[in-house]
N, C-alpha and C positions, 0 to 999 in steps of 0.2 A: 720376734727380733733375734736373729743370730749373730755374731759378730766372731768371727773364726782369725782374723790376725792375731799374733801376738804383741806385735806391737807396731801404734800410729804415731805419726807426727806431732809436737806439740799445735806447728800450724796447718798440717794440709792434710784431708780426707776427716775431719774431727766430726765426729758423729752425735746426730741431734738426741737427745736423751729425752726431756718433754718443753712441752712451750704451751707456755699460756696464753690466754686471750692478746687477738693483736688488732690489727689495724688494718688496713684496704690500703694497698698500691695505689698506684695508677693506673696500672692494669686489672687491675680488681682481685690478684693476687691478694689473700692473707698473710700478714707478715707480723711475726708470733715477737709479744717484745717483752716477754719473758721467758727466757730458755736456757737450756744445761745440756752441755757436751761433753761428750766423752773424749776426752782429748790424747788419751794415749794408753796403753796398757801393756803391761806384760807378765805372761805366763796366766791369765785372767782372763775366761769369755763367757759373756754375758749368754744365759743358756734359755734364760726368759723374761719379761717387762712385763708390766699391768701400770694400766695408769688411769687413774681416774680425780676428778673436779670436781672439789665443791667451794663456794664462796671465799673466796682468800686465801683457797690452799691449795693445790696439784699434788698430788700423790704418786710416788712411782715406786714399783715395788721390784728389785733387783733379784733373781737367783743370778749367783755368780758361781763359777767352776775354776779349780785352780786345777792348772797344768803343770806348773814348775815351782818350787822352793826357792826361796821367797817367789811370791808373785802381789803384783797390782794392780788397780788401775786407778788413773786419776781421772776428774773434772773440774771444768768451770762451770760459772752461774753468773747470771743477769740479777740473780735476787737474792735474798735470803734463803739459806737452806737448813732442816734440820734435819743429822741424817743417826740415824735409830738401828741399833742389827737387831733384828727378828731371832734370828738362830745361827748358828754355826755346828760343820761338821769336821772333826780332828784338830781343830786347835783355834785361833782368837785371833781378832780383828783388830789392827790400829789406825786407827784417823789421822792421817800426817799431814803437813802443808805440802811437802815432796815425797817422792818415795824412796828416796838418799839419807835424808832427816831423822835422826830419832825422832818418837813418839814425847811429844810435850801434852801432858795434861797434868789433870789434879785424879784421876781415877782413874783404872784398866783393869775393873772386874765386869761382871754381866748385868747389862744394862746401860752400861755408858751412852752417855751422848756427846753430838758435837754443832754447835752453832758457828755457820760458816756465812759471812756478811758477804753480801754482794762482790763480784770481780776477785775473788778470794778462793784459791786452789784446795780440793780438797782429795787426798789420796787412798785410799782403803788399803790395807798394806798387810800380808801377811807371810810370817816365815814357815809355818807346816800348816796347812790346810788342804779341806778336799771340797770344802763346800759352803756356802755362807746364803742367807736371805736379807735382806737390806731396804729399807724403807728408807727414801728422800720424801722431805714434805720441804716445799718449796713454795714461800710464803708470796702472796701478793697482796699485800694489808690495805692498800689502799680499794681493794674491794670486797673486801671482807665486810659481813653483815654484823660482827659483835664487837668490832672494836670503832672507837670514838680516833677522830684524825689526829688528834695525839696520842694516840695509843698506838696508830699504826708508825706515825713517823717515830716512835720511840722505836719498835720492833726493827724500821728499817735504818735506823742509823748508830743500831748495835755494834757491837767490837765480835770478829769472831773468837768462838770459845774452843777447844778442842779436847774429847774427851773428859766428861765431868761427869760428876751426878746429880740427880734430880728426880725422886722414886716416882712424885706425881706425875710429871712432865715425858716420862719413861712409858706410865702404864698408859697415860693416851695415846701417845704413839703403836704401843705395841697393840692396844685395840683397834685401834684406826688400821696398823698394818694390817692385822688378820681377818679385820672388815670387807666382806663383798656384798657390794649391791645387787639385790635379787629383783628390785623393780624400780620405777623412774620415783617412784616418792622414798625416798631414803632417808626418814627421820632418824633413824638412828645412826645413821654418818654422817648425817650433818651434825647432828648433838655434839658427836664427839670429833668433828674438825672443827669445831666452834669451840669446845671444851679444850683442845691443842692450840687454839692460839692463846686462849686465856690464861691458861698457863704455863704458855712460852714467854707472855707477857710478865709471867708474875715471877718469874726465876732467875737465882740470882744473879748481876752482871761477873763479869769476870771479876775474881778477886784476887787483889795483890797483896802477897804476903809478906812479911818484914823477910829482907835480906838474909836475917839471922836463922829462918826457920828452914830445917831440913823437911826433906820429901823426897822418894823415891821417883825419879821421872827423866826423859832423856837417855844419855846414855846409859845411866847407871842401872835406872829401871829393864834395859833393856838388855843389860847385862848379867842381871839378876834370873830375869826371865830364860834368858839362855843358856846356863849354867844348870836350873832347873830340868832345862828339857833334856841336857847331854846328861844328867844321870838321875835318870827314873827309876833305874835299876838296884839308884844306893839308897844310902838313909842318909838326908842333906840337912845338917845342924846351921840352926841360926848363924852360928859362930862362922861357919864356910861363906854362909850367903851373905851376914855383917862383911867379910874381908871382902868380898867382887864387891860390893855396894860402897866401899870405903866406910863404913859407920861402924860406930861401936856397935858390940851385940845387942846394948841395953836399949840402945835409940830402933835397931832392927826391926826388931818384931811390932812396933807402933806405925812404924813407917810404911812398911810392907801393908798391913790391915786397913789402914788410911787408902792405900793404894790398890788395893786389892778386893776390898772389902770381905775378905775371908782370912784366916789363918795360917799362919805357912805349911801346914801340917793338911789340912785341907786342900788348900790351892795345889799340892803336890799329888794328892788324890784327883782333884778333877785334870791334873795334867797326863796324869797314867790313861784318865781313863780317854782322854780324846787323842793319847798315842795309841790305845785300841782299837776306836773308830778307825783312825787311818788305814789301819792293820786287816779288820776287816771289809772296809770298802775295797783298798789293794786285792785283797783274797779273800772271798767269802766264803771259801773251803776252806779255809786254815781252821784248826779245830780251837776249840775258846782255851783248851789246856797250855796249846801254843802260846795263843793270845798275851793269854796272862801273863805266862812267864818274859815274855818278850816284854810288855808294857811295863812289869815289875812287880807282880803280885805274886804271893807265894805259892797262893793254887786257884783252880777255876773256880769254885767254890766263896772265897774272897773278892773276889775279881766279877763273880754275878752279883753279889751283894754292890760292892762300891758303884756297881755299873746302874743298879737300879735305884740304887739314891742319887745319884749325881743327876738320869738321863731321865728317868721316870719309867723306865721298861727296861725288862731284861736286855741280855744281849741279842738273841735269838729273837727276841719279838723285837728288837729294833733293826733287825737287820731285814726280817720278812719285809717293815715298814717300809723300807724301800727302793722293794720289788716290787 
């Protein structure tokens, strides 16, 4: 599946994403009555899909490519959806209802999820990226072989959630994503899209917090975020990033780590190091000395260390990786 516009119509040309088991025409057509469209995108094209079924679940597995700063793209859904990032390359992904909207959630570190209820828009949104992989699991509970018919109508008359955490509810997904069926008996994908509803079912609903309580999220989070990325090159004290948040320093550094689930001192390392990726996907001749300096590191030497904590591989063996 290739998809080369930049950008479609909310209603016309909206392209079928996957569809589940349907129903016979009149004509003897199938007519799929659970399905997800890609309704519009920009600076975003879909470079590859995998999609595969098992009982009460549809899987479809996204590589997307960004063309332009910021880019997106949105969908709708006939049903329930969970949608999971697998990986990213040069920078982070946000789950939005629009792609005009700040990002509302309760989390925006690695691993986030977002539970998107039926008829309910959901946008992948990003302001520096070069690369992302994306897992939609798109629920159909009422045929599902391990949940009881109140377990499925609980699933399907859920609130959507966007961007949250849930380490259990994460690592199925992220097995299920990197899951390929090698023959027609697939006990171990079924295990664990069985395992994935179970505990989609068991996590927690959206929760509402008292009025009174701060949290980084919205505009502010996203303000915070971007402030980060325009100086990689400095050294950014709490106290800068308290003033763009409006929060005292002392509520800061809790808010952020709630939000983040890392440090500001870290999350400003893994920020350096995916302005490097960019850097060298851009050029993959630029010599890492460059790199470095450019991303904000004081030599290449520092800069291969943070890159192989962050990435799990050097620079150089991550770059062969995708050649």
């Amino acid at each position: 599946m290739r998809i080369d516009q930049k950008r479609r119509d909310w209603n016309e040309g909206a392209i079928l994403l996957f569809a589940g088991p349907g129903r016979r025409t009149r004509l003897g057509i199938a007519e799929p009555t659970q399905t997800a469209m890609i309704k519009k995108e920009s600076g975003v094209r879909v470079s590859a899909l995998r999609r595969q079924e098992w009982p009460g679940l549809v899987r479809a597995i996204l590589d997307l490519q960004w063309k332009t700063e910021p880019g997106w793209i949105a969908f709708t859904f006939s049903a329930p959806v969970l949608c999971a990032v697998l990986s990213e390359t040069g920078g982070r992904c946000q789950i939005r209802t629009q792609p005009e909207q700040a990002p509302r959630g309760d989390y925006f570190g690695t691993g986030h999820l977002s539970f998107v209820a039926a008829s309910r828009p959901l946008t992948i949104f990003a302001t520096e990226m070069r690369d992302a992989r994306i897992a939609l699991y798109q629920l159909d509970a009422e045929r599902s072989d391990c949940l009881t018919s109140d377990q499925a109508e609980t699933i399907a008359r859920a609130e959507s959630r966007y961007m949250f955490r849930d380490d259990r509810l994460y690592e199925c997904a992220r097995l299920l994503g990197e899951h390929d069926a090698t023959d027609d008996i697939d006990i171990y994908g079924l295990s664990l899209a069985r395992a994935l509803q179970v505990a989609l079912l068991g996590a927690p609903p959206r929760r509402l917090k008292p009025k009174a309580s701060v949290k980084l999220t919205g505009e502010r989070v996203a303000e915070v975020f971007a402030y980060i990325n325009d100086h990689l090159d400095e050294i950014t004290s709490v106290k800068d990033l308290a003033r763009v948040a409006h929060l005292a320093p002392s509520q800061f550094g809790r808010c952020f780590r709630d939000a983040t689930g890392m440090s500001l001192q870290r999350w400003q390392m893994d920020a350096r190091i995916r302005s490097a990726q960019r850097l060298m996907v851009d050029d993959p001749t630029e010599s890492l000395a460059d790199i470095a300096s450019l991303a904000g590191f004081s030599d290449s030497s520092h800069f291969s260390s943070a890159f192989l904590q962050v990435v799990g591989a050097t620079p150089s063996a991550w770059l062969r990786q995708r050649t």
